[in-house]
C-alpha positions, -999 to +999 in steps of 0.1 A: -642+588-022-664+574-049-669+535-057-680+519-086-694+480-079-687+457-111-711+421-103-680+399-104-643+405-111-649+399-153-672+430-150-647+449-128-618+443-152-634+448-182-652+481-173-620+493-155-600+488-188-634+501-211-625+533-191-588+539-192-589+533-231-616+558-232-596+586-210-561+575-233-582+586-262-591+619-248-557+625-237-543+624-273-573+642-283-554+670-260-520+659-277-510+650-242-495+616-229-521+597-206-493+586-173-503+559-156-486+541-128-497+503-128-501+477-102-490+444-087-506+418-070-534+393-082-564+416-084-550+440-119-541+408-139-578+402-152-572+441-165-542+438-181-557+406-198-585+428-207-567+461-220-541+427-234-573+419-258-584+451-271-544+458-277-552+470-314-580+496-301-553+516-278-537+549-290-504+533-274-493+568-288-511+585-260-497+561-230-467+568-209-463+535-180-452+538-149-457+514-120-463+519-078-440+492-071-422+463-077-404+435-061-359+435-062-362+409-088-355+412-129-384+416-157-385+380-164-391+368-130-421+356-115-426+377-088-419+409-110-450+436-113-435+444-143-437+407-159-476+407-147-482+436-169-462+428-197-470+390-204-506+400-216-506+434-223-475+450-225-454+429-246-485+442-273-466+478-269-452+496-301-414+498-302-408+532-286-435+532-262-424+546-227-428+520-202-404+529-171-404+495-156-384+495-121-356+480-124-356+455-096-323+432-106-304+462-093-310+458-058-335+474-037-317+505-028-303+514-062-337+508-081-354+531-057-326+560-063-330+554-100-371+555-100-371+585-073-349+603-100-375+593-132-402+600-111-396+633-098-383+642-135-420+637-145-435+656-116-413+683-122-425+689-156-463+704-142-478+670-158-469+645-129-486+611-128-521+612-140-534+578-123-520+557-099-535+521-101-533+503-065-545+472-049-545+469-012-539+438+015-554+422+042-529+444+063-547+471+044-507+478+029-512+500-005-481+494-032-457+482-010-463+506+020-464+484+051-480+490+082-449+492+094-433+515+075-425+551+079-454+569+054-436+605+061-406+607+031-393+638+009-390+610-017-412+594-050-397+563-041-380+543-018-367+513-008-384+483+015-363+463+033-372+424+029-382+404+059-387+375+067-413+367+048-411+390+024-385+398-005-369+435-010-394+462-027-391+492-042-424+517-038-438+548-045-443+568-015-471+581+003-463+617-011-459+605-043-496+588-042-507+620-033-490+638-053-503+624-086-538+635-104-560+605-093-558+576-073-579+543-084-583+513-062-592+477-074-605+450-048-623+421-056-634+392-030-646+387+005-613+388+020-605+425+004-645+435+022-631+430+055-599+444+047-620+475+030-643+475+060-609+476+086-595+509+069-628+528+067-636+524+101-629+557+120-592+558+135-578+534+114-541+536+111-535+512+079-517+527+050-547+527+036-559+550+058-536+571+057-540+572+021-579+580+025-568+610+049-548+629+023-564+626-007-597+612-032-593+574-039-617+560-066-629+520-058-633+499-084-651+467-066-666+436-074-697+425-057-679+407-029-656+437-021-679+460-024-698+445+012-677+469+030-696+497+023-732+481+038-734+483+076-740+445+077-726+416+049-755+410+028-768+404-007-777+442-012-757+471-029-781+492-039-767+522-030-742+520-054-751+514-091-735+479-103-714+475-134-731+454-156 
């Protein structure tokens, strides 16, 4: 594991977003396509605004989108990952770019099939998915892998059933997180420190965890998150070199 701590979420999404335009260029400087699978959730919406500003500095030539899940719903709705992605950055894409958006409005089920398909397509072609962006919940859930859900598949993605308080999903799975070249973490907040702090402590069992067992995660924090990693909450990180 390493962790980088940015002093507030600005700093985190700005230096995040510095550093994938920076590792896009040097991809094209290899005449190679930079993949990257994005995330949902609240935390990567101050990067996409981000990367959304510096649009015109991109080599969009470099980039090949993926994402690490998204709800059963279509691009326009408000719940979509997709939609959180595209509204401020995205949408800024040359015709032609490859963005492989799930395609939720087909159900659950069929989406999955379809992704598992386009996903294993780009492992199989000895370049796979060079990052996977992820956030992670209070439950300590990664993409949409629940703690309830069966982390053992032969498949890149799968279906999630909805509950009842939660609408259909379709994720990649635990393999397929593994499978890809690096895995990159964003938290920001108190409430993601305890959450951190619940899936670091030995025997943990959150999807997190399990995620942590099997292969290197790189955490982007913000101050706040980044109080998991002291022994006891306080207003010190100086083990770790802030983001400034």
């Amino acid at each position: 594991m390493t962790f980088t701590i940015a002093k507030d979420a600005d700093a985190l999404a700005e230096g995040l977003a510095d550093r994938l335009i920076v590792e896009a260029w040097a991809a094209w400087a290899q005449t190679r396509r930079l993949r990257i699978a994005l995330a949902g959730g609240s935390t990567p919406r101050g990067l996409y605004e981000a990367l959304g500003r510096r649009a015109a500095t991109l080599p969009w030539q470099a980039l090949e989108i993926f994402f690490s899940d998204e709800r059963a719903v279509g691009a326009q709705d408000p719940a979509s990952n997709y939609r959180l992605a595209s509204l401020p950055w995205l949408s800024k894409a040359p015709p032609g770019t490859p963005i492989h958006r799930i395609r939720g409005e087909l159900g659950a089920q069929a989406a999955a099939d379809a992704y598992d398909l386009l996903v294993r397509r780009a492992m199989a072609d000895g370049q796979g998915l060079d990052i996977v962006l992820l956030g992670f919940g209070p439950d300590g859930h990664i993409a949409s892998l629940f703690p309830e859900a069966p982390l053992a598949a032969t498949r890149a993605a799968e279906a999630v059933p909805a509950t009842a308080d939660r609408i259909a999903r379709i994720t990649l799975t635990l393999p397929a997180l593994v499978a890809s070249h690096r895995r990159i973490i964003l938290a920001q907040g108190p409430a993601k420190a305890e959450a951190l702090r619940a899936s670091l402590a030995p025997g943990a069992k959150t999807p997190l965890a399990e995620l942590l067992a099997r292969a290197p995660v790189e955490f982007w924090l913000d101050r706040a998150a980044g109080q998991a990693l002291c022994a006891e909450p306080g207003p010190s990180l100086e083990t770790v070199p802030p983001v400034v």
